[in-house]
C-alpha positions as a printed NumPy array, in Angstrom:
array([[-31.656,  44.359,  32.343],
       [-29.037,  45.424,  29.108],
       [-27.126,  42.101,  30.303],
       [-30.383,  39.569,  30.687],
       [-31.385,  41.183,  26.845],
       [-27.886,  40.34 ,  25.369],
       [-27.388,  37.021,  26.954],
       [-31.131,  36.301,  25.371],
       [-30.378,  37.829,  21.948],
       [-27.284,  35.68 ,  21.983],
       [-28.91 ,  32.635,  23.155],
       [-31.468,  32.774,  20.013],
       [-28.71 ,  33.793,  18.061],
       [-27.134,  30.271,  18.781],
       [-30.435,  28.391,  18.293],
       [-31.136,  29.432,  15.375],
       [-27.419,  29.228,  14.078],
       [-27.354,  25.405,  15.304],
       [-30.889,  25.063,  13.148],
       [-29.321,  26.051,  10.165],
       [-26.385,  23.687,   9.775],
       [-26.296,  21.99 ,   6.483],
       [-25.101,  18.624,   6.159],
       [-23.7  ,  17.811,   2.863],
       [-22.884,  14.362,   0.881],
       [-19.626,  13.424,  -0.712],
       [-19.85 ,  15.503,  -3.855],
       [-19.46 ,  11.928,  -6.069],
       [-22.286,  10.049,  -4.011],
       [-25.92 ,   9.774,  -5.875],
       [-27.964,   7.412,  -6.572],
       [-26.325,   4.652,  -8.972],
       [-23.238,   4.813,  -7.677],
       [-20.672,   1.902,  -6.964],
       [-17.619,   0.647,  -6.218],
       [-16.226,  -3.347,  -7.232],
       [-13.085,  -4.805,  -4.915],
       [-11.192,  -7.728,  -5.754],
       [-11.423, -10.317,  -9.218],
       [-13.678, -12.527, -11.16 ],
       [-12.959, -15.453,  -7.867],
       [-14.155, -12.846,  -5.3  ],
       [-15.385,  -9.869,  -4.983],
       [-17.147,  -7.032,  -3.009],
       [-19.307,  -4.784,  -4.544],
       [-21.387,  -1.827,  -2.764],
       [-23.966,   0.164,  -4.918],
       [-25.999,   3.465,  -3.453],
       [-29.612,   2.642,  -4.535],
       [-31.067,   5.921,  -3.01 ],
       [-30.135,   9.023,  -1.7  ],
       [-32.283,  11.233,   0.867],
       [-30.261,  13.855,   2.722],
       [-27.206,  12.452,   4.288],
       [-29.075,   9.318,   4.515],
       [-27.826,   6.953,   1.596],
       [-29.424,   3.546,   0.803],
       [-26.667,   0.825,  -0.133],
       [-26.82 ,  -2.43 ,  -1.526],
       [-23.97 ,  -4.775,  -0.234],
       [-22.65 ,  -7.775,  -2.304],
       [-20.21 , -10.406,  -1.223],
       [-19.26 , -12.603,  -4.874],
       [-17.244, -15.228,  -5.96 ],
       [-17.185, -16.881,  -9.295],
       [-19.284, -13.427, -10.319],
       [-22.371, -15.301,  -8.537],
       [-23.666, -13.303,  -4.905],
       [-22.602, -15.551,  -1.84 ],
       [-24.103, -12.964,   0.093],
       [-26.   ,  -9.195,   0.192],
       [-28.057,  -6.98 ,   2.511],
       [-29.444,  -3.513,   2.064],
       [-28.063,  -0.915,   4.831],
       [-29.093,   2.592,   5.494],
       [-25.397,   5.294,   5.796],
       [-25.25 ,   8.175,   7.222],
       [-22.892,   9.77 ,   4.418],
       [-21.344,  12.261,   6.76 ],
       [-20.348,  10.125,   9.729],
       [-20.417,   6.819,   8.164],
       [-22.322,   5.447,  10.451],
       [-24.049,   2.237,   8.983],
       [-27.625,   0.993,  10.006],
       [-29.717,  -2.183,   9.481],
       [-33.239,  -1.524,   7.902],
       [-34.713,  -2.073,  11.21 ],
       [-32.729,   0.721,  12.518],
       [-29.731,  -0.66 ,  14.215],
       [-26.989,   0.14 ,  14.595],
       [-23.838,  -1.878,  13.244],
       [-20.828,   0.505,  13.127],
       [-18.881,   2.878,  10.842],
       [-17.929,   2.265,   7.493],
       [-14.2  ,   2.311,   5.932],
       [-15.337,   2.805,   2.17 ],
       [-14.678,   6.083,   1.808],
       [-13.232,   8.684,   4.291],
       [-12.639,  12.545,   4.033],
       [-11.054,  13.765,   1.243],
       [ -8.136,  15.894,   0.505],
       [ -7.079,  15.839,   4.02 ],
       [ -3.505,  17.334,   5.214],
       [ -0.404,  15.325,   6.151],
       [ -0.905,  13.682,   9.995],
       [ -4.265,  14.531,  10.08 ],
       [ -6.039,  12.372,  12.731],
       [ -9.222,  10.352,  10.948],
       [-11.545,   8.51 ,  12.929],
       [-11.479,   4.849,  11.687],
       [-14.39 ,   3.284,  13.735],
       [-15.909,   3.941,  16.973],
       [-13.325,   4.314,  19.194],
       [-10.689,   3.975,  16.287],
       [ -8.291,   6.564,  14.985],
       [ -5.475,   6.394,  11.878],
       [ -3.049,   9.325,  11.006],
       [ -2.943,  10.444,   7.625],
       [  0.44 ,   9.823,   5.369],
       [  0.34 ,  11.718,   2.004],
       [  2.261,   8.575,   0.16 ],
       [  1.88 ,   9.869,  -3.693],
       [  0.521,   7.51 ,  -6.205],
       [ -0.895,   4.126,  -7.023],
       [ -1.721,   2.911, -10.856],
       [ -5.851,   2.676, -10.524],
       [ -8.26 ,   1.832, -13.355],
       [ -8.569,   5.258, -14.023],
       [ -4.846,   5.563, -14.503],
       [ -2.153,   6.538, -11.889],
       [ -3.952,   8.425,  -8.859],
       [ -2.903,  10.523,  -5.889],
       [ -3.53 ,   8.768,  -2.69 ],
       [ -2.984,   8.845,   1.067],
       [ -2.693,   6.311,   3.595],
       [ -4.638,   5.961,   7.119],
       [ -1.925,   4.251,   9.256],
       [ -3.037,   2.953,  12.939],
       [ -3.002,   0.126,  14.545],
       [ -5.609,  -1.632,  12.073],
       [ -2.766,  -1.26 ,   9.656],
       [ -2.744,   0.795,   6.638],
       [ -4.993,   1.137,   4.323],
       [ -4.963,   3.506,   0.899],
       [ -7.352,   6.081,  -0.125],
       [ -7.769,   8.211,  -3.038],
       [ -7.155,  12.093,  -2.168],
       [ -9.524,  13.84 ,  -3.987],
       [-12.249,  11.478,  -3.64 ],
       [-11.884,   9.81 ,  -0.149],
       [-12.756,   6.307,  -1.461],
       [-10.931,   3.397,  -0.281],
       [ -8.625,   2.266,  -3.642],
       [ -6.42 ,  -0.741,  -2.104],
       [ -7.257,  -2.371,   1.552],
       [ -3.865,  -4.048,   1.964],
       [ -3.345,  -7.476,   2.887],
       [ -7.555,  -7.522,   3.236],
       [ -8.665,  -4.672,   5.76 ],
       [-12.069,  -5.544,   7.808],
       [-15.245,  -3.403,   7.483],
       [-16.202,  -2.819,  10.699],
       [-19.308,  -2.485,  10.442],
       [-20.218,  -4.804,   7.119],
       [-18.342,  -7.668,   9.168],
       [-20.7  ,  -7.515,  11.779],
       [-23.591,  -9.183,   9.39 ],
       [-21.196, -11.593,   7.98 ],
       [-19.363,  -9.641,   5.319],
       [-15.534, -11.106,   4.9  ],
       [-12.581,  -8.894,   4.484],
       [-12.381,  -6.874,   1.38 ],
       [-10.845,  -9.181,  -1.621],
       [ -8.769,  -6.937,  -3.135],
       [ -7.976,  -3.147,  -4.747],
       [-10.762,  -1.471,  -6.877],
       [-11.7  ,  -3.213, -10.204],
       [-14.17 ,  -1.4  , -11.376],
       [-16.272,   2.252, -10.716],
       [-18.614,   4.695, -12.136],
       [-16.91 ,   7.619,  -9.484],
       [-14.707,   9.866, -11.187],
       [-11.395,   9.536,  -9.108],
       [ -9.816,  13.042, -10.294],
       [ -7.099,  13.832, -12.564],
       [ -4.737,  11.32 , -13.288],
       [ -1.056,  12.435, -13.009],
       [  1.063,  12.606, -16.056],
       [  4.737,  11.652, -14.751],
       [  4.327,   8.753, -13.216],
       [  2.1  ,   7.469, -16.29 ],
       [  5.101,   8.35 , -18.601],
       [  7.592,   6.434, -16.02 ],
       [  5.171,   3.512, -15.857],
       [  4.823,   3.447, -20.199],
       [  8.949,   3.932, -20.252],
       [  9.073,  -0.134, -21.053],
       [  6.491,   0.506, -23.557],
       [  7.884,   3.444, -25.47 ],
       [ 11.819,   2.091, -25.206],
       [ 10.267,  -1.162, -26.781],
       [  8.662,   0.839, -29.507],
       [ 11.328,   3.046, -29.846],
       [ 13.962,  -0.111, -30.404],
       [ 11.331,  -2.109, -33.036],
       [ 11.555,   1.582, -35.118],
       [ 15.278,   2.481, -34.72 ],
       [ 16.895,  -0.94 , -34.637],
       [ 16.172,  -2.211, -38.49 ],
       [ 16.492,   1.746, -39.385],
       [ 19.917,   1.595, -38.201],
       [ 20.621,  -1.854, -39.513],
       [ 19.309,  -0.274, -43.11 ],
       [ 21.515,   2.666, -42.844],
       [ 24.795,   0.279, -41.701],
       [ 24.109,  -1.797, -45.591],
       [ 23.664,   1.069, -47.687],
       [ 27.258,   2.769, -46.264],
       [ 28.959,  -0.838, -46.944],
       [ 27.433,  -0.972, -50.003],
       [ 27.824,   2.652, -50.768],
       [ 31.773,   1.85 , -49.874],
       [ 32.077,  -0.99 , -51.579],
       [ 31.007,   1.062, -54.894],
       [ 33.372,   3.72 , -54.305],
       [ 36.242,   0.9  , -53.639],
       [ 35.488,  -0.65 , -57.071],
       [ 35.449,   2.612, -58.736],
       [ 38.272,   3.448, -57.512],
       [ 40.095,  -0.076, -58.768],
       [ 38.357,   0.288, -61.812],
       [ 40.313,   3.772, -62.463],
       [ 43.126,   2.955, -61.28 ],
       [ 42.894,  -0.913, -64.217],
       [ 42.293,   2.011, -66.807],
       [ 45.215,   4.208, -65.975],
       [ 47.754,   1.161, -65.769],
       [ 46.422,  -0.086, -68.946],
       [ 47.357,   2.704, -71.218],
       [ 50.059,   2.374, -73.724],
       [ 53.909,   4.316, -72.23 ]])
């Protein structure tokens, strides 16, 4: 009887655990949010018109020329990426955005079926200045994410939604162009390494005519002292034995 009790108290105990799991968006996702890939002559563009839950409304734009080619309206589910039509079906998992900050090898599913290891690779120069990043290596490639944010910065050589390409969406154009998400500190050094060119430039325009300056003024500064000196020197020789 004290074991059927325990094994019921734990039983409820689980239920009611498993009720109260709380799902929770990417901290940067709301509504208004969006992300730009690629230039002026093409361009994807995905924008979160709504946000209910983990359930995030997103309008998808495919542009060239800055005129839409093509768009549709999906339905994510923000924690496993899993992308729906309006109707309800379902298409696949996006690659937008994965986990952030994860830990060197870590094993990220890509799509269904789909995994990538995690390489913590450093830096990339962003719009929002030089950002850490990792890469998801498999055998889809690589493809670079920013680390504190999860969002995909640079698809490499074009990387594939999986799911978007299933309703006619072409390879992403290019790295991010433009963004409202705040992608996290930007790192110092490698902003200082990457203005070196810059500041040596700068540096030479200041201390090359300074130098040239300096260089006259000793000649001339010589030259005075020389024709002192001869001038003396006429004086002395001219005076009466």
């Amino acid at each position: 009887m004290k074991r059927l009790f325990l094994s019921m108290t734990l039983g409820l105990f689980t239920v009611t655990l498993c009720s109260c799991v709380v799902y929770s968006s990417p901290s940067w996702l709301k509504a208004g949010t969006y992300v730009r890939y690629g230039t002026y002559s093409a361009a994807l563009e995905w924008r979160c018109t709504d946000l209910n839950g983990r359930t995030a409304e997103m309008n998808v734009s495919f542009l060239r020329n800055d005129s839409q080619v093509l768009t549709a309206t999906v339905h994510v589910d923000v924690e496993s990426r899993e992308v729906y039509l309006q109707n309800g079906t379902y298409i696949g998992k996006t690659i937008l955005w994965l986990v952030a900050n994860p830990t060197q090898d870590q094993v990220i599913e890509f799509d269904d079926g789909t995994s990538g290891k995690v390489d913590l690779s450093g830096w990339i120069p962003t719009i929002q200045g030089a950002q850490r990043i990792y890469l998801l290596r498999g055998t889809f490639g690589s493809i670079c994410y920013d680390l504190d944010t999860g969002i995909l910065l640079d698809p490499w050589w074009g990387a594939v939604d999986p799911a978007l390409s299933k309703i006619g969406f072409p390879s992403v154009p290019g790295r991010t162009s433009s963004t409202n998400i705040d992608l996290g500190p930007r790192e110092l050094w490698p902003e200082i390494i990457m203005a070196m060119p810059y500041i040596l430039i700068a540096v030479a325009i200041v201390t090359v005519p300074a130098f040239v300056y300096w260089k006259r003024r000793q000649r001339r500064r010589q030259k005075a002292m020389l024709a002192e000196r001869r001038h003396k020197k006429t004086k002395l020789n001219s005076k009466p034995a």
